[in-house]
ZAMARGU-4260 file (C-alpha; in steps of 0.2 Angstrom, whole numbers, plus 5000, padded with zeros to 4 digits):
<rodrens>
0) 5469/5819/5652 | 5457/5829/5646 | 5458/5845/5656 | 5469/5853/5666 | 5457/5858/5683
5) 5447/5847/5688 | 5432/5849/5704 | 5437/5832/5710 | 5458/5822/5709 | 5458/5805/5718
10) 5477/5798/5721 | 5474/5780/5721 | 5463/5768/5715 | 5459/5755/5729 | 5442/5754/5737
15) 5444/5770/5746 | 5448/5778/5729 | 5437/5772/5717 | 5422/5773/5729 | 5426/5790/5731
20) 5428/5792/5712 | 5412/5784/5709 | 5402/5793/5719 | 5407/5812/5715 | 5406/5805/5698
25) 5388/5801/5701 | 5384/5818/5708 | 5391/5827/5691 | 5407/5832/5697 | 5422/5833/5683
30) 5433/5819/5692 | 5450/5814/5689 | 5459/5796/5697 | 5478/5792/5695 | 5485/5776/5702
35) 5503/5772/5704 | 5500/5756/5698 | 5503/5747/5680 | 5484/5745/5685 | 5470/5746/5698
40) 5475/5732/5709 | 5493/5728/5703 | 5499/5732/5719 | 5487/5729/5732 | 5486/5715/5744
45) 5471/5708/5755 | 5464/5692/5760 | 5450/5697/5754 | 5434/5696/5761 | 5422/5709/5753
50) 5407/5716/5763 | 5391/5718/5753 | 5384/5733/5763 | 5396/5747/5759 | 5397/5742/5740
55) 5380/5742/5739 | 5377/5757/5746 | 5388/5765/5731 | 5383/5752/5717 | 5365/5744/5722
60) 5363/5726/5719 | 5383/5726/5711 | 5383/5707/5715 | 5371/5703/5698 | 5382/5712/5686
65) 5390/5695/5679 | 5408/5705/5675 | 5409/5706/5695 | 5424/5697/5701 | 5417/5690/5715
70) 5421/5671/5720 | 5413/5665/5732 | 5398/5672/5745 | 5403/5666/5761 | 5393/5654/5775
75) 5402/5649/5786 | 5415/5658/5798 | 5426/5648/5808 | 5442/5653/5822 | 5455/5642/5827
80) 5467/5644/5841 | 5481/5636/5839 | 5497/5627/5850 | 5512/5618/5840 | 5500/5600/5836
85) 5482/5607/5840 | 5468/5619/5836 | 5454/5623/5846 | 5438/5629/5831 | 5424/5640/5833
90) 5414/5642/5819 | 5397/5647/5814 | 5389/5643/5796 | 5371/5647/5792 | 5359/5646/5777
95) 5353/5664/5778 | 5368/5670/5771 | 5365/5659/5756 | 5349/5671/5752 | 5353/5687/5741
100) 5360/5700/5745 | 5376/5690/5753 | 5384/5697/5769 | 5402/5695/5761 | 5411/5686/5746
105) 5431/5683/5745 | 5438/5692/5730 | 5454/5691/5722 | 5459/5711/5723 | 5470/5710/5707
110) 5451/5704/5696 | 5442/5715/5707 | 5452/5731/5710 | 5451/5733/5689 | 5433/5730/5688
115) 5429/5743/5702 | 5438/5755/5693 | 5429/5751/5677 | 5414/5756/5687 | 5421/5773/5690
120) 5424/5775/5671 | 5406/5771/5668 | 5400/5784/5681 | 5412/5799/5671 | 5428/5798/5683
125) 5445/5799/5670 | 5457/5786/5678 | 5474/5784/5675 | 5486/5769/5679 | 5506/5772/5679
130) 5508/5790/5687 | 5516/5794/5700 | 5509/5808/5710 | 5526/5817/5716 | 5518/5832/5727
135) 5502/5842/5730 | 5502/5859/5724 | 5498/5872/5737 | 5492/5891/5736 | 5492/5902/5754
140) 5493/5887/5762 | 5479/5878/5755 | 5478/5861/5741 | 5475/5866/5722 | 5479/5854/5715
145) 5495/5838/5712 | 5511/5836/5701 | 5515/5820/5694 | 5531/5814/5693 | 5533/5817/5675
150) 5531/5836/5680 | 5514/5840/5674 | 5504/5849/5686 | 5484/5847/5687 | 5471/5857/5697
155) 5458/5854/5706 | 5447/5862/5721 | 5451/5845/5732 | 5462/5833/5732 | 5457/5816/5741
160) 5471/5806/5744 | 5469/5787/5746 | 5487/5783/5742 | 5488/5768/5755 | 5497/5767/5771
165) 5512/5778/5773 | 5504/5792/5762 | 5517/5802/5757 | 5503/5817/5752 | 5498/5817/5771
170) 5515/5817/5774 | 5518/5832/5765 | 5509/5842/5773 | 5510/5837/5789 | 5496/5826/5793
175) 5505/5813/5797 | 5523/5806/5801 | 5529/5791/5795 | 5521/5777/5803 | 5529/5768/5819
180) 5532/5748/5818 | 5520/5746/5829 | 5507/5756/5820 | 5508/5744/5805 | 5508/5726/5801
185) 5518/5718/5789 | 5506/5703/5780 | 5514/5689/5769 | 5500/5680/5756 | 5500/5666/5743
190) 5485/5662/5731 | 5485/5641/5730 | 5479/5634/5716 | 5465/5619/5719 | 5452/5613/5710
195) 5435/5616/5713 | 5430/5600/5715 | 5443/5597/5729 | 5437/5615/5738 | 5417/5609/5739
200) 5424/5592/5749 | 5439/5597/5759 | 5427/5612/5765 | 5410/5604/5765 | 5405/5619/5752
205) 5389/5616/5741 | 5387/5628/5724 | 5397/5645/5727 | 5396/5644/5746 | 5415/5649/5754
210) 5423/5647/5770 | 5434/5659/5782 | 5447/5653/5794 | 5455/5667/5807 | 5471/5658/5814
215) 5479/5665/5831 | 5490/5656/5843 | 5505/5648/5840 | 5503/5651/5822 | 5511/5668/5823
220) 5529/5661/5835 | 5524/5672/5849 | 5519/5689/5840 | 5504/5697/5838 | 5494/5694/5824
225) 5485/5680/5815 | 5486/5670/5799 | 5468/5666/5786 | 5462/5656/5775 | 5448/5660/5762
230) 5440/5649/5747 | 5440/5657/5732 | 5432/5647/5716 | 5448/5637/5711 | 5461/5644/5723
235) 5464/5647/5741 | 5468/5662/5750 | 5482/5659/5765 | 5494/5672/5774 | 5500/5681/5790
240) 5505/5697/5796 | 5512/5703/5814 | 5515/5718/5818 | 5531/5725/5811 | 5538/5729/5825
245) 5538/5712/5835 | 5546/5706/5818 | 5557/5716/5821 | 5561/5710/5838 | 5560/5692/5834
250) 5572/5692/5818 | 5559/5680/5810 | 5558/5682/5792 | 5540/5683/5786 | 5541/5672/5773
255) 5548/5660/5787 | 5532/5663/5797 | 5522/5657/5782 | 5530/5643/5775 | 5530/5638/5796
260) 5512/5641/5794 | 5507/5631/5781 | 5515/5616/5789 | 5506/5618/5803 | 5499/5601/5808
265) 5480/5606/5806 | 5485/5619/5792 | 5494/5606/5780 | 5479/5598/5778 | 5470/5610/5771
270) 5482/5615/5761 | 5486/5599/5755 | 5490/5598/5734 | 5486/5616/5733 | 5501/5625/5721
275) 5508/5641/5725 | 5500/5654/5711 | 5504/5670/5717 | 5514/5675/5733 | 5514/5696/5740
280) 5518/5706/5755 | 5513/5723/5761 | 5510/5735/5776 | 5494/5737/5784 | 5490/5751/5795
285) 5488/5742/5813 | 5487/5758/5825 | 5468/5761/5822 | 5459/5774/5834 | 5475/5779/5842
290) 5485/5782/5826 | 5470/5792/5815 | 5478/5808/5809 | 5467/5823/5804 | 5455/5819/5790
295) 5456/5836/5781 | 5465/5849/5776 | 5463/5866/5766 | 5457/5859/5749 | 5462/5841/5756
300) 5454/5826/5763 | 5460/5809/5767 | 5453/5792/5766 | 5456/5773/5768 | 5472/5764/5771
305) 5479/5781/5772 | 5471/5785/5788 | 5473/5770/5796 | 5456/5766/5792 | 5456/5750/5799
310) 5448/5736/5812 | 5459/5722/5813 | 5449/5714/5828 | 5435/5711/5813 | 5447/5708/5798
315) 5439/5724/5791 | 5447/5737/5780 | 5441/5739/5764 | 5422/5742/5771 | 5428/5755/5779
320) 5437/5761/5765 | 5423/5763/5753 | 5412/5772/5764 | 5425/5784/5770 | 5429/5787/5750
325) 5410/5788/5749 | 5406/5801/5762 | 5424/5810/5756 | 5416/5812/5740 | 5399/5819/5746
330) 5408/5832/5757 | 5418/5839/5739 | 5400/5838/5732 | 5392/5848/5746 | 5408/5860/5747
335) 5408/5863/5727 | 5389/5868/5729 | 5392/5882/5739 | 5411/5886/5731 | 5419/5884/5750
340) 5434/5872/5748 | 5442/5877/5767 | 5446/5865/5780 | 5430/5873/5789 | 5420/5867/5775
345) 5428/5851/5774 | 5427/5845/5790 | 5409/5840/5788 | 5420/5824/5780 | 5424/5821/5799
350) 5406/5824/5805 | 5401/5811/5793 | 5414/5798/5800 | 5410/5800/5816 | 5389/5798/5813
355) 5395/5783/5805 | 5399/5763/5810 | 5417/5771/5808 | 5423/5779/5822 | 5410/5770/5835
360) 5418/5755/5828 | 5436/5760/5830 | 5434/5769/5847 | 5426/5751/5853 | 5440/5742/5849
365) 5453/5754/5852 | 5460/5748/5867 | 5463/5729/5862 | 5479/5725/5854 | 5485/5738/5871
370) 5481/5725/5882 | 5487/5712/5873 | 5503/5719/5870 | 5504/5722/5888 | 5503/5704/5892
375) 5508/5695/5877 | 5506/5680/5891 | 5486/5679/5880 | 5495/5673/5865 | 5511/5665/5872
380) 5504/5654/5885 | 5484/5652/5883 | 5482/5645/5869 | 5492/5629/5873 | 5483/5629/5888
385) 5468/5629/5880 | 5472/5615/5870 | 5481/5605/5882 | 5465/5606/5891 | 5454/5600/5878
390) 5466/5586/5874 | 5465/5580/5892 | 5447/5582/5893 | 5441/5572/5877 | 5456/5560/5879
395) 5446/5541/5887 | 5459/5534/5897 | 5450/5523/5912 | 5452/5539/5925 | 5436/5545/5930
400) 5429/5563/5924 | 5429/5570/5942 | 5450/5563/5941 | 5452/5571/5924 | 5445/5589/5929
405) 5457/5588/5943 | 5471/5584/5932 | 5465/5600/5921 | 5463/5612/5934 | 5480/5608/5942
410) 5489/5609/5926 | 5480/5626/5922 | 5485/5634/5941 | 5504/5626/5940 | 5505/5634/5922
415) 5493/5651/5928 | 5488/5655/5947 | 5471/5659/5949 | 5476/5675/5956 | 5484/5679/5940
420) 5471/5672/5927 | 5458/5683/5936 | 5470/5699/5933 | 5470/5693/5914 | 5454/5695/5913
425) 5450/5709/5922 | 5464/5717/5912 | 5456/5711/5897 | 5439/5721/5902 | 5446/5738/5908
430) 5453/5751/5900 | 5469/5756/5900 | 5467/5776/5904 | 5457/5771/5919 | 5461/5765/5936
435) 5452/5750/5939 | 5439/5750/5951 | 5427/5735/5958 | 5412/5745/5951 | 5420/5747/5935
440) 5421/5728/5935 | 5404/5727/5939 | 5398/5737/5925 | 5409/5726/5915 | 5400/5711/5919
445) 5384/5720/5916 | 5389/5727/5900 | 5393/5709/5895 | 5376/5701/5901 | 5368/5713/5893
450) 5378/5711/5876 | 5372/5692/5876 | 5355/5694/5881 | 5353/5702/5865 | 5359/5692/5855
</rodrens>
C-alpha cells in the first residue's frame, strides 16, 4: 500500500464496493479498497442477474469490453407457482431486449466480481484482496480511518463500508445490531454444468439469448422464499433461500430443500444431465425498508448488502448496490471539496438515496413479506389450489364445461370460503399500520386500474 492516508477507504469489494471505488476514483480522489477475500468475488454468492442501468451509469457502454464476464443478456422472464406434481408459468419474452444495450445479463460473480475490480484499478483505486479489516479507528467520536487484522492502521477522511450483511464496522459503532432471523435469508446454490447446445433447445434460446425462472410454492416446504433458475453460457444457475428464521422453525436443512428442489417434477426436467460444478450458501439481507439502519456516520457511510439494500419482491440487490456505492462516492467527493467530513455533511448520501429509485422502491414494497408472513395460508394453501384448478379445468373428461366450473368453484370454497378469500385479498392490498377502511379499498382498486391502464 502505497500511503498511509488516504481521501477514500472501501471495505469490500462487491458491487457496492467497487462501484464506489470506481467512481471516487474517477473524480481524482486517492482511493484505497480491501476485501476479505482471497479475491474479489471469492466469497460472494448471487444468482445472478445483472441489470445494465446502474453499471452503465458508472462504466458507459461496459457490455462491449470483450473481457466483460457477462453470459448471457436475458429475453425472456418467466414465474412458476408450484404444488407437489404441477406448476402454474407466466412468462414474458420479447425481441426488444435482444437490441443493445440489454436490460440484464446472468453472470457468474466469481468471473465478474474480479473483472469489476480490475476496473477500479484502471480508474486509480489500490485494491487489496486477503485483509481482514478488524475495526475502524475513531477520533472524538468521528471515523479516521480502519486497522486490519494484521495491525496496520490506515487513514482516511471516510471510510465507506460495503462489508456484506451482518457488517461488523456498522456494528461497531452502533449502527446496527446483528441481524434477526427474520431479517435475513439463508440462500443455497449450485452452478450445473451443460452444454450449450443443450441450453439453446431445452430453453428455446437463439445466439446469447438467456432465461429466468422465479419458483414459489411448494418449492420452498411451506416457508417463505423462492428457488431460480438462470442460463448462463455452458452452465445453469439453480438455488433457494427462505428466510432464516422459518428454517429455523421447520428444522429442514437447506441443502435438503435444494436437493428437494431439484427433483421437483417440473424442476428435474430442466435440470436433466446437468453436473454439479460449484455449490455455496450465504445470508442475504431480507428486512428491507424496515430494517435499513442509518446510512452515515461521522467520517462514515454505508452501502450495499450492508444496509440491507435490497428488494426481494424484484430479485434486485446488486443494482441497488452499485448505485448506492456510486452516490456514496460522490457524497466523499462533494464533502472532500469543501474539507467537511461530519455526519451533517455526509448526510447528503441519504438525500441521494431517497431522490433515487431506492428508497421509493423499498418503501413500495415494504409491507409485502408482512402480510405474507401473516398468512402464510398464500403460500401454503393457494398454490395447490391454483394448480388443482388448472388441472381440472384443462383436464377433457366428457363433463360439460358449465359441470367442470362447478366442480372448481366447490373445490375452491370447501378448501377456502369466500368470505375468507376476499379477506386474503383485501389483506394483500392494505397496509398493515392502517386500519382498514371501504374507502381505503376503493382507492386500492383505483390505484390498481390506474397501474394497468398504463401499462
Amino acid at each position: 500500500m502505497s500511503d498511509d492516508k488516504f481521501d477514500v477507504i472501501v471495505v469490500g469489494a462487491g458491487p457496492a464496493g467497487i462501484s464506489a471505488a470506481i467512481t471516487a476514483a474517477k473524480a481524482g480522489l486517492n482511493v484505497l479498497v480491501l476485501e476479505r477475500g482471497e479475491y474479489p468475488g471469492a466469497k460472494n454468492v448471487q444468482g445472478a442477474v445483472l441489470y445494465t442501468k446502474n453499471l452503465a451509469d458508472i462504466l458507459p457502454e461496459f457490455w462491449k469490453d470483450p473481457a466483460c464476464p457477462l453470459e448471457r443478456y436475458i429475453t425472456n422472464q418467466n414465474v412458476l407457482i408450484t404444488s407437489d406434481d404441477s406448476a402454474v408459468q407466466a412468462g414474458f419474452r420479447s425481441d426488444k431486449w435482444v437490441n443493445e444495450p440489454h436490460n440484464c445479463y446472468t453472470i457468474i460473480r466469481v468471473k465478474f466480481d474480479q473483472w469489476y475490480a480490475k476496473q477500479a484499478e484502471a480508474a486509480g483505486a489500490q485494491v487489496y484482496s486477503g485483509v481482514k479489516v478488524s475495526k475502524l479507528l475513531q477520533k472524538d467520536g468521528k471515523v479516521i480511518g480502519i486497522e486490519t487484522s494484521e495491525g496496520d492502521q490506515l487513514m482516511a477522511d471516510v471510510v465507506i463500508a460495503c462489508d456484506g450483511v451482518n457488517s461488523m464496522l456498522a456494528q461497531s459503532i452502533g449502527l446496527i445490531d446483528e441481524w434477526r432471523p427474520d431479517e435475513v435469508a439463508l440462500g443455497v446454490k449450485e452452478i450445473l454444468s451443460l452444454p450449450r447446445e443443450r441450453i439453446q433447445d431445452r430453453f428455446c434460446l437463439e445466439g446469447n439469448e438467456g432465461t429466468t425462472y422465479e419458483i414459489f410454492g411448494n418449492i420452498t416446504k411451506g416457508m417463505l422464499g423462492y428457488a431460480f433458475l438462470y442460463t448462463n453460457r455452458d452452465s445453469i444457475s439453480f438455488g433457494v433461500g427462505c428466510k432464516l428464521s422459518h428454517f429455523q422453525q421447520s428444522k429442514i436443512a437447506p441443502y435438503d430443500l435444494l436437493d428437494a428442489a431439484k427433483k421437483h417434477p417440473v424442476i428435474r426436467r430442466y435440470l436433466q444431465d446437468a453436473k454439479t460444478m460449484e455449490y455455496s450458501a450465504h445470508l442475504i439481507p431480507e428486512g428491507g425498508y424496515h430494517s435499513l439502519p442509518p446510512l452515515y456516520a461521522d467520517g462514515f457511510m454505508l452501502a450495499g448488502d450492508a444496509a440491507q439494500m435490497i428488494n426481494p419482491t424484484h430479485r434486485e440487490g446488486s443494482n441497488l448496490a452499485m448505485a448506492a456505492g456510486m452516490f456514496a462516492a460522490q457524497t466523499a467527493f462533494e464533502a472532500k471539496q469543501k474539507g467537511d467530513f461530519s455526519k451533517a455533511a455526509l448526510s447528503a448520501y441519504q438525500q441521494k438515496i431517497e431522490k433515487s429509485f431506492i428508497m421509493p422502491d423499498l418503501e413500495e414494497h415494504k409491507d409485502l413479506e408482512i402480510k405474507i408472513e401473516k398468512n402464510m395460508d398464500l403460500v401454503r394453501v393457494y398454490p395447490e389450489l391454483v394448480t388443482h384448478a388448472l388441472h381440472e379445468y384443462f383436464t377433457v373428461d366428457g363433463r360439460s364445461k358449465k359441470d367442470i366450473q362447478r366442480s372448481i368453484l366447490r373445490r375452491v370454497l370447501k378448501t377456502r370460503s369466500a368470505r375468507n378469500i376476499m379477506k386474503d385479498v383485501f389483506g394483500m392490498m392494505k397496509r398493515p399500520d392502517k386500519k382498514p377502511s371501504f374507502w381505503g379499498f376503493i382507492k386500492d382498486i383505483w390505484k390498481m386500474r390506474s397501474f394497468f391502464k398504463g401499462m
